[in-house]
Every structure is written in C-alpha cells, then in structure tokens.
C-alpha positions in Angstrom: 0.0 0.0 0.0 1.4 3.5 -1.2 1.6 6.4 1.5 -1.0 8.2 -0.3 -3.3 5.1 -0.1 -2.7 4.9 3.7 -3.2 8.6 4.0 -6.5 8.2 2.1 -7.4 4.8 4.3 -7.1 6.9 7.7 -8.6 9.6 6.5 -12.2 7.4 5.4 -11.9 5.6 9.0 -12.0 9.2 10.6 -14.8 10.3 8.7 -16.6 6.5 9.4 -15.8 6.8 12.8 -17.4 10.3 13.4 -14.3 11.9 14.1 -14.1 16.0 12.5 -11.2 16.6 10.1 -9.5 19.6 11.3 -7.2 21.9 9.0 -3.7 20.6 9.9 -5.4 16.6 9.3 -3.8 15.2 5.9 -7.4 15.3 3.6 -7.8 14.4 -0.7 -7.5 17.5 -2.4 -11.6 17.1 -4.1 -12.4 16.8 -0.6 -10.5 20.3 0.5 -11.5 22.0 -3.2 -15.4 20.4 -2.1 -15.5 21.7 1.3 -14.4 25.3 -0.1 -17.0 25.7 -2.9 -19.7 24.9 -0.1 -18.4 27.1 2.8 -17.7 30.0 0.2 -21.3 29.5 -1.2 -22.4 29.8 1.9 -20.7 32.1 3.6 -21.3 34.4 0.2 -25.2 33.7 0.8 -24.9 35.6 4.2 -22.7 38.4 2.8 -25.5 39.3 -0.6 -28.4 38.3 1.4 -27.6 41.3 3.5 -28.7 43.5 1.0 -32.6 42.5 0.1 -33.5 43.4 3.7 -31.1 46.2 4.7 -32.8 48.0 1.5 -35.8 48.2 4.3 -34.0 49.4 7.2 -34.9 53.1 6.4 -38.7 52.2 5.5 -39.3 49.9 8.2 -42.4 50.5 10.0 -41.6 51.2 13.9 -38.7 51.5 15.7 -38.9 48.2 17.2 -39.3 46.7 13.6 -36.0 48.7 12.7 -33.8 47.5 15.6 -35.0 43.7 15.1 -34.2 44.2 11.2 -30.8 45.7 12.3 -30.4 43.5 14.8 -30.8 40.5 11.9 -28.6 42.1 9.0 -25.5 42.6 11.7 -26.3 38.8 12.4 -25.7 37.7 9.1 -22.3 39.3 8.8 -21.1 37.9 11.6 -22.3 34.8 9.5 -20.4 35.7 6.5 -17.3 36.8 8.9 -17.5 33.2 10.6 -18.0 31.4 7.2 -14.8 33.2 5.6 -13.2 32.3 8.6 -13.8 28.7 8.5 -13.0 28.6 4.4 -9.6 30.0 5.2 -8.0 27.7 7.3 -8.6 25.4 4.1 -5.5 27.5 2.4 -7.5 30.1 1.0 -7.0 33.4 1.3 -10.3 36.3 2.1 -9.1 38.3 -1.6 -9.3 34.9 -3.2 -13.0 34.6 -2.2 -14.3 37.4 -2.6 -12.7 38.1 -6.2 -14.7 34.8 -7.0 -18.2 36.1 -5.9 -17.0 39.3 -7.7 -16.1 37.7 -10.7 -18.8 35.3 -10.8 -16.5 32.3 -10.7 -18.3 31.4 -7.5 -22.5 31.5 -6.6 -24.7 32.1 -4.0 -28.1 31.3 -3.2 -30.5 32.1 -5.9 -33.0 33.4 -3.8 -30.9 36.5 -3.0 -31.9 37.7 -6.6 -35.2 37.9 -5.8 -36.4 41.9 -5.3 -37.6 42.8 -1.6 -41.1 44.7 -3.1 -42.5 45.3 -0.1 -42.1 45.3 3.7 -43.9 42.0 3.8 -41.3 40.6 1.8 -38.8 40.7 5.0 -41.5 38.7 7.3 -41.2 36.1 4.3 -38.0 36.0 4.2 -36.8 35.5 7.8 -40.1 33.0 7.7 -39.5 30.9 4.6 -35.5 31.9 3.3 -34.5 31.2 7.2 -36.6 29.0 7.5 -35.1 26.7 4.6 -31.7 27.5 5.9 -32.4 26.2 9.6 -33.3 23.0 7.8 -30.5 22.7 5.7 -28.2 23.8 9.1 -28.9 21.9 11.7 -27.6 18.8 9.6 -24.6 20.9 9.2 -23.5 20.7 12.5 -22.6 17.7 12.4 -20.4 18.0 9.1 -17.2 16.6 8.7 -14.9 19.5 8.4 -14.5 20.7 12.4 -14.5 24.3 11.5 -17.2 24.2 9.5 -19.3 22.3 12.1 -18.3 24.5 15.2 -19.3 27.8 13.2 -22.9 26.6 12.0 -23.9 25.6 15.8 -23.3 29.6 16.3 -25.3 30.5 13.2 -28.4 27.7 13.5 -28.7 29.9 17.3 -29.0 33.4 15.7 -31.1 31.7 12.2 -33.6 30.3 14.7 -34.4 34.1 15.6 -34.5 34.9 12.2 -37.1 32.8 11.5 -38.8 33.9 14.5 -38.6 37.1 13.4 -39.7 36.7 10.0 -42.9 34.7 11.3 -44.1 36.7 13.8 -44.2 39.8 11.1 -45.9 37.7 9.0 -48.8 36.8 11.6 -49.3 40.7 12.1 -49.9 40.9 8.8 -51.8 38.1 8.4 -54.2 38.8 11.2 -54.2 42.8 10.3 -56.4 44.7 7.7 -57.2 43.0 4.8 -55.0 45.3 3.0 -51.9 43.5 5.1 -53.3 40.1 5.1 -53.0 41.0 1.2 -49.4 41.9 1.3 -48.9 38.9 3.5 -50.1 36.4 0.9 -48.3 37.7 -1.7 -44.9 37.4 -0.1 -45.9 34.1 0.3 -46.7 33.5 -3.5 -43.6 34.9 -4.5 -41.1 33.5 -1.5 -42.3 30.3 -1.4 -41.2 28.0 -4.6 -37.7 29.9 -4.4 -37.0 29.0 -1.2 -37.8 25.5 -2.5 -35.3 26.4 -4.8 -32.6 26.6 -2.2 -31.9 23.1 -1.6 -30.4 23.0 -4.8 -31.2 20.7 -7.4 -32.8 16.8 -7.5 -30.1 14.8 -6.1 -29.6 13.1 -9.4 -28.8 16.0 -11.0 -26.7 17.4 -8.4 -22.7 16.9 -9.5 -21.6 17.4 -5.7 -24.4 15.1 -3.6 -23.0 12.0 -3.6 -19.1 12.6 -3.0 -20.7 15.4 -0.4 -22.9 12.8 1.3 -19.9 10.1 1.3 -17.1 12.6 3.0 -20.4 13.5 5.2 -19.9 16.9 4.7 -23.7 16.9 4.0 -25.4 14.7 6.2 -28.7 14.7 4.3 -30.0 15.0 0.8 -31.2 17.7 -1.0 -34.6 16.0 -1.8 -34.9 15.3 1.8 -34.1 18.5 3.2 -36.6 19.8 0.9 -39.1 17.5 1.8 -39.1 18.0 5.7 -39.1 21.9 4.9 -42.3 21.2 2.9 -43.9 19.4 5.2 -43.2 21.8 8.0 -44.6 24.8 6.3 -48.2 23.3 5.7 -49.2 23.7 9.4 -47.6 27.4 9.2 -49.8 28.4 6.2 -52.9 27.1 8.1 -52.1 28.9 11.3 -51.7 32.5 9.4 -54.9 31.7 7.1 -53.3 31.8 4.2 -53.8 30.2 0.7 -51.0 27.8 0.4 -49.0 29.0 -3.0 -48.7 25.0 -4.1 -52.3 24.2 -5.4 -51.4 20.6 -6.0 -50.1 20.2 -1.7 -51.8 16.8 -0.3 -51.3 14.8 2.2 -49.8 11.0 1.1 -50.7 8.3 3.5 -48.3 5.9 1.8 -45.4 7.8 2.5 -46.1 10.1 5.5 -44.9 13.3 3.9 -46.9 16.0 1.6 -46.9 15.7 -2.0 -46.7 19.2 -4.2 -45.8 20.2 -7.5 -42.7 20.6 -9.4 -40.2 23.6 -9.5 -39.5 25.5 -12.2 -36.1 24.5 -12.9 -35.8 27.0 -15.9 -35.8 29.5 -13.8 -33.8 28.2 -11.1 -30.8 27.5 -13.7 -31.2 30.5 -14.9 -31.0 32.6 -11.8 -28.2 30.8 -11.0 -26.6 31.6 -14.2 -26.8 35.3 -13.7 -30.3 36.2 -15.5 -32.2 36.8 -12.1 -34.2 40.3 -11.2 -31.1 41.3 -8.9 -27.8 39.5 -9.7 -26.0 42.2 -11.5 -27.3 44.7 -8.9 -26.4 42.1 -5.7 -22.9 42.0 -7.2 -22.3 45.7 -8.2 -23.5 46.6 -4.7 -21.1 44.4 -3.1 -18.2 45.7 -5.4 -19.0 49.7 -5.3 -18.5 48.9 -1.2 -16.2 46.8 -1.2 -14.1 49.7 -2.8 -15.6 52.5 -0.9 -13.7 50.0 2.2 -10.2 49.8 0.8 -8.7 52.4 2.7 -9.5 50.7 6.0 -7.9 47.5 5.0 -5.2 49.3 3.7 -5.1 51.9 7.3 -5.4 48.0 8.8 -2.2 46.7 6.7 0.1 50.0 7.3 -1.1 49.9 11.4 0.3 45.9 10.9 3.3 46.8 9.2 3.8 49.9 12.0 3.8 47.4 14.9 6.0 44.7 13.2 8.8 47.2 12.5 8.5 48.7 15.6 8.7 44.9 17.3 12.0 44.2 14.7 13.3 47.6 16.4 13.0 46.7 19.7 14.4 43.0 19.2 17.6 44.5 17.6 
C-alpha cells in the first residue's frame, strides 16, 4: 500500500468513525476543493443576502421593527465573517473569495436575486429563506470539516431568531387589515417555490451530492431536506390563514410526507446563471463597497506593518 493510499485509508476511517477533520489533518484535495466551494457558497449567501432586507432598514415601520431588522442584518455578517473564517484555514486566502463572488467564478443562493417589493417581503424572508436555511443547518453541524461544524452551531442559534422574526411579522400581517393580510399572501406567492429552490437541485442531477454525502460533509440530501421543509410549512400556512401557493399540496398516506408540484427548474438555472431580477445589482453593490472600504484594509495593513517594524526595532 502507497503512502497516499494509507493517507486516504485513515482519512475514510476518521470520517466513518465520526471523528471531525481539522485543518492541519492530511485530507484528498476534491475533498478540501469540495468543502471550499460549499463554505464560500455559503458564507457568500450571508454576505449578498444582507442586501434585500437592509434596503428596508430606512422604510421599516416602527422603531422596534428597525432595531430587530438591524439586529438580523449585523447577524448575518457575523455569519459571513465566521464562514470566511472557516474557508480560510482550508489554504485560501479572504481576496481569493471574494474576487470569486465578484467575478462570478463562484455563486450564492438564488434566492438573493429575488427583489424585496415590499415590507412583507422581509417577514417572508426571515419565515421561509431562514426557514429553509435552519433546515439545511442543523444537519450541518454535524459535518465533517471541524470548523465548518463548530461555526454553524453559532449561526443555526442566531437563524432560529431569524425565523422567528420573520414569522411573527408575517402573523401581524396576516391577522391585520385586509390590505396587510393581502401583502402577507403575496410574499408568500412569490417567497415560497424559491425558497424550494434553495436546496439545490434533484439529487440526481446534483454533481456534488453523492461525494458530499460520502465525506459526510452533507449529512442529508437535498430532496430530503426539501421535503421536511415542505412538510413543516403546511401547518404554518394554516395557522396564518393563508392560501397555500402549491395548489397541487396533499397529504400521502403511503409515504407520511406531503406531496406538491414541481419547481420550475428554468428559472432556477437560470437565476443561478446570472439572468435573475437582482444579480447584476447584488454584485455591483457588493463591489461599489467593497471599494468605498479599501482604505480601511489598507489603514489596517500599514497599522500591521507599523507594529512589526516597531517589534524588529525593539528586538535588535
């Protein structure tokens, strides 16, 4: 047996035997190159999905709706920050990433490129977007990759006041005038089959599941996830009074789980592809401040270079 087999034959009892992987562990490179697309991805999501909701921070309809919103958007950079984090130690530098996103060399989820029309929009959102996430999350926890893990059992805390959030706004609407219960239902309409959309594609058209789900870096499929987020969200529509957006939702016996209709998987490619209401906007946005910020990572890098002359100094 060569090293590199014996390397590779420790490495699958570690993941077998439940044990994380941790950034100095020996690891195959598709597994490292794997585990970066997906923490990017993700920790992109968290930077871009900033942007739908902070566009209602100004418009927002109380003061105790603005500092929860606030509250929220600050949460999900600390998601982005911790995400970054956790794709670095994998040999990857923060310029790298984000010259991907910027590029488009690397995605995010497609339901950022969906406009936030009005303020119901944020209830659905933190109700359905979140929602999905948490789903998707918790599973993550017990990933693989130890950084990766540690990091999402911070973030699945903060998403489950997200989603909170988001579904207590949409109960005020829904029980309010009819004019809000209005606003309410469309949110729904429009929020609903994209956040489907977030688990990502069938898994047999997915070209990452199944080495994903081998290395258990995902723990569940995307079809599954889907599913329990599905079922989950029928009880939630009753609740509010609300039409459910799926007309073909019903109940299967055989299999204990609802059945619904298909996604439009034209537009999902092509919203992942870049022809979404928002994607050239999303990006520009994150590049026109991303500039307007250089001079405090640059003030950051001369401060660095300030102290390490001054600690040369002192050593000679």
């Amino acid at each position: 047996m060569s090293s590199e087999e014996k390397l590779m034959e420790n490495f699958m009892r570690k993941i077998e035997a439940e044990e994380k992987i941790e950034p100095k562990d020996w690891m195959p490179k598709a597994y490292r190159k794997n585990l970066i697309r997906q923490i990017s991805q993700h920790g992109h999501s968290e930077i871009i999905g900033m942007q739908p909701e902070g566009n209602w921070l100004t418009r927002a309809p109380s003061l105790r709706r603005k500092a929860v919103l606030l509250s929220k958007v600050q949460d999900e950079a600390g998601h982005g920050l911790y995400l970054y984090s956790a794709t670095e130690t994998l040999g990857i530098s923060r310029a790298e990433l984000i010259a991907a996103l910027q590029d488009g060399s690397a995605k995010y989820a497609s339901i950022f490129n969906y406009p936030t029309q009005t303020w119901a929009d944020v209830g659905a959102i933190g109700w359905l977007v979140d929602g999905a996430a948490i789903v998707n999350q918790i599973s993550l926890q017990r990933t693989s990759y130890g950084p990766y893990a540690r990091a999402m059992v911070r973030i699945c805390k903060e998403e489950s006041f997200h989603v909170r959030q988001g579904y207590e706004m949409m109960i005020a609407l829904a029980q309010g005038s009819p004019a809000q219960k209005a606003l309410a239902q469309d949110a729904l309409n429009r929020f609903y089959w994209p956040a489907l959309m977030m688990f990502g594609p069938h898994d047999s058209e997915s070209a990452h599941s199944a080495r994903s789900m081998q290395w258990k870096i995902k723990r569940e499929t995307n079809d599954d996830l889907r599913q329990k987020f599905v079922d989950q969200t029928v009880a939630q529509i009753e609740f509010l009074g609300l039409q459910h957006p799926d007309a073909d939702i019903k109940w299967n016996e055989e299999t204990g789980h609802y059945d619904g209709g298909e996604l439009d998987w034209d537009e999902f490619y092509s919203v992942i592809n870049g022809n979404g209401h928002c994607n050239r906007q999303r990006i520009e946005h994150h590049v026109a401040a991303h500039e307007e910020g250089a001079w405090v990572r640059e003030a950051m890098q001369a401060y660095r270079e300030k102290q390490r002359n001054k600690a040369h100094k002192q050593a000679a």
